[in-house]
C-alpha positions as CSV (number, residue, x, y, z in Angstrom):
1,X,-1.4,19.5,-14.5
2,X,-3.6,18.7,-12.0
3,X,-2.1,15.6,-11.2
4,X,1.2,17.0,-10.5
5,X,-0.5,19.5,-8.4
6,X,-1.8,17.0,-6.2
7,X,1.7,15.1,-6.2
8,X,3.5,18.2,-5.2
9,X,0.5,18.8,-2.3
10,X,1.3,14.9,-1.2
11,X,5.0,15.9,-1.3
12,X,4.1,19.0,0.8
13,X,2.2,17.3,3.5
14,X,4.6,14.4,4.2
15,X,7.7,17.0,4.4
16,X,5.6,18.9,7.1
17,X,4.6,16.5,8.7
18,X,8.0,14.8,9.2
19,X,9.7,16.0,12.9
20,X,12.7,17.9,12.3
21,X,16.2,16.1,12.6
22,X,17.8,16.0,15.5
23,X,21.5,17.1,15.4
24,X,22.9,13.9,15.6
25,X,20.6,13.6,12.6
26,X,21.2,16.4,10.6
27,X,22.6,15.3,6.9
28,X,24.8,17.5,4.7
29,X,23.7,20.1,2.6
30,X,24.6,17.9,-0.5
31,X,22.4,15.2,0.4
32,X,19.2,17.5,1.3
33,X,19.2,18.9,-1.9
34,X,18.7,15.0,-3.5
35,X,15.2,14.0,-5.0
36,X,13.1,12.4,-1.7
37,X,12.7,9.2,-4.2
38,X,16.3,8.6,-4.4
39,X,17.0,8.6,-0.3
40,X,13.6,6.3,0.3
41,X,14.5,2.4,1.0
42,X,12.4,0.2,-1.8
43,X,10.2,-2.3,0.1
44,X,12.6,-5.0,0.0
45,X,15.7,-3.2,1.1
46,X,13.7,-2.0,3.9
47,X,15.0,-2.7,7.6
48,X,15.1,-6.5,8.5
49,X,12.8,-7.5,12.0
50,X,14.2,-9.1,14.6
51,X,13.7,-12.9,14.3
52,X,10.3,-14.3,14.4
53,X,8.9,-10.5,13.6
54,X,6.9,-9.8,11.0
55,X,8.7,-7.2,8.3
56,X,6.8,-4.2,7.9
57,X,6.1,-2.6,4.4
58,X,4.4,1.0,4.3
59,X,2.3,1.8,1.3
60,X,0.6,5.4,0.8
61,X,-2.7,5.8,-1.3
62,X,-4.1,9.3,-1.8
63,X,-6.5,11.1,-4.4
64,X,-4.7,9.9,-7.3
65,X,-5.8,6.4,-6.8
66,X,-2.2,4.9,-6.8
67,X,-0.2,3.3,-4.2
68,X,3.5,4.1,-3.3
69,X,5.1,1.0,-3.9
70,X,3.6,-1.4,-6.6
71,X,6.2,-4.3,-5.9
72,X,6.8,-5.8,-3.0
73,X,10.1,-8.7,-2.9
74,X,9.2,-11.2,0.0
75,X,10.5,-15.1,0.3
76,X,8.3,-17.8,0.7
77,X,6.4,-17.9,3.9
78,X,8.0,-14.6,5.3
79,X,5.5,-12.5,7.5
80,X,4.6,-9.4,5.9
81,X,3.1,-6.1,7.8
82,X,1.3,-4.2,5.0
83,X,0.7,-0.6,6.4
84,X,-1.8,1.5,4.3
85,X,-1.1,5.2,5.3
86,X,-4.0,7.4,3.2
87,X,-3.0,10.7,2.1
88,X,-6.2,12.0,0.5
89,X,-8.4,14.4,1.1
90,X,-11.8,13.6,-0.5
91,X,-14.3,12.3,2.1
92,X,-14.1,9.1,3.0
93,X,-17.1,7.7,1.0
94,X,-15.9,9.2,-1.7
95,X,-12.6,7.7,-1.8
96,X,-11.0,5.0,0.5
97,X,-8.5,2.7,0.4
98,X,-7.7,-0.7,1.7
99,X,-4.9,-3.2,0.4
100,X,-6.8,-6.6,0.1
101,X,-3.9,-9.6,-1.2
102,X,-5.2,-12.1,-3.8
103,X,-4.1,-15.9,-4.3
104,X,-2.1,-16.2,-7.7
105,X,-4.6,-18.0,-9.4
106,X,-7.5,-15.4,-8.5
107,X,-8.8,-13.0,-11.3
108,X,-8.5,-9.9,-10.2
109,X,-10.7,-8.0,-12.5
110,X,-13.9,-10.7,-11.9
111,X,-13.1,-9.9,-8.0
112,X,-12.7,-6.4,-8.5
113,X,-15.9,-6.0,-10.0
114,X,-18.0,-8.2,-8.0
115,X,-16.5,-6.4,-4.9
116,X,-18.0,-3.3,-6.6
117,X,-21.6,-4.7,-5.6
118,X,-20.5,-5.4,-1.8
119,X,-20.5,-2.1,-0.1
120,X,-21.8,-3.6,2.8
121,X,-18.5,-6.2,3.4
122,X,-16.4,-2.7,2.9
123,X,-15.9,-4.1,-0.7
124,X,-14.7,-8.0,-0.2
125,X,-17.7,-10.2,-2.1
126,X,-18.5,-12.7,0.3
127,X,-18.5,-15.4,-2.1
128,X,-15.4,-14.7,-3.2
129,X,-13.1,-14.4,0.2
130,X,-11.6,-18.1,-0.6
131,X,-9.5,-16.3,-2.9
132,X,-8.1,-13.5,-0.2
133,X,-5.2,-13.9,1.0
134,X,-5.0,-10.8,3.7
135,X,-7.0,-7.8,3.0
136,X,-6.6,-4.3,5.9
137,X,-10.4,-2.6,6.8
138,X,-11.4,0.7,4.3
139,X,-9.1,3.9,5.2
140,X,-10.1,7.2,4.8
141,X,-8.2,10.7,4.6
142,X,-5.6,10.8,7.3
143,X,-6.3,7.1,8.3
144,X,-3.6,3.8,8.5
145,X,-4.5,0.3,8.2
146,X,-2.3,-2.8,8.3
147,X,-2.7,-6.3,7.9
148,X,0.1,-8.9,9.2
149,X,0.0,-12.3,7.3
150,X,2.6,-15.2,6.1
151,X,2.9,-14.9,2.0
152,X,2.5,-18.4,0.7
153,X,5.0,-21.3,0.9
154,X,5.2,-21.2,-2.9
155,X,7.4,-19.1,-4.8
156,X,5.5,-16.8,-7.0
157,X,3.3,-13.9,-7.4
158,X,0.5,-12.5,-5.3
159,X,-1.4,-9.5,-6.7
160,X,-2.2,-6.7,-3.9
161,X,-5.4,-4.4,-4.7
162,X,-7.7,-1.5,-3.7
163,X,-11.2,-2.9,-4.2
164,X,-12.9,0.7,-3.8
165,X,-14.7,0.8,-7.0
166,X,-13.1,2.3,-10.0
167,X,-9.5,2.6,-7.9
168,X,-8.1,-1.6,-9.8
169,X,-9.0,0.7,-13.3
170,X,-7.1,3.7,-11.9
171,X,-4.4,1.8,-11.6
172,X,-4.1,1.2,-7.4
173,X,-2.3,-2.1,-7.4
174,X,0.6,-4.3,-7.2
175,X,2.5,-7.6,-6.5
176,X,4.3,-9.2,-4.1
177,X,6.8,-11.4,-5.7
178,X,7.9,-14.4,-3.5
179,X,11.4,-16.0,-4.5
């Protein structure tokens, strides 16, 4: 119950906040009345950049310690703009959000909780940062991050996190799939 009530409040405050259609824009009655999730572009059918560009990928995080998209198709070497938009409310010490990309081979939950204990590196151990990848700074309520990198040469998969503690157990990851 009180999940869906913050889902419907997320829903709420990205309708308002969306400028109203031009007329040019305006869509039949028919299609406003479909579910948002079935007019929203997944991450890989998003809009391709102009050549040389970097494609950008938007990802929200809010209370619920999720992230909007939990997949993310790339090809090899392809540069990737990651743009974490957080929709929260809860102070930001209480609850922020970054999107920090992991090497394949990394173990997510032994970097997860030693980045736990590194509060002071906004929750990237130091020892650990051979195994990063790309990794945005801490957003808070309201905030947007991004990170622009090149995903590996190597076909595979790269797991994306939140290293705020407790938010990997929550469930606030995903992977980019290179192929």
């Amino acid at each position: 119950m009180f999940l869906t009530s913050i889902a419907s409040g997320l829903v709420s405050v990205a309708l308002l906040s969306m400028p109203a259609p031009t007329a040019d824009q305006a869509k039949p009655a028919a299609d406003a009345a479909k579910p948002a999730a079935t007019q929203a572009k997944p991450a890989a059918a998003q809009a391709k950049p102009a050549a040389g560009a970097a494609r950008t990928v938007e990802i929200t995080g809010g209370d619920d310690m999720k992230y909007s998209v939990t997949e993310i198709a790339a090809k090899p070497g392809e540069t990737l703009k990651i743009k974490l938009v957080s929709k929260g409310t809860l102070p930001k010490v209480a609850m922020a959000h970054n999107v920090v990309v992991l090497k394949s081979a990394a173990k997510q939950t032994d970097f997860v909780n030693a980045a736990a204990m590194a509060r002071a590196t906004d929750f990237i151990p130091a020892d650990m940062k051979d195994q990063v990848l790309a990794a945005t700074t801490l957003a808070g309520p309201g905030e947007t991050v991004e990170v622009t990198f090149k995903v590996p040469a190597a076909a595979g998969s790269y797991p994306y996190l939140c290293t705020f503690p407790g938010h990997f157990a929550a469930g606030m990851r995903g992977n980019i799939v290179a192929k």
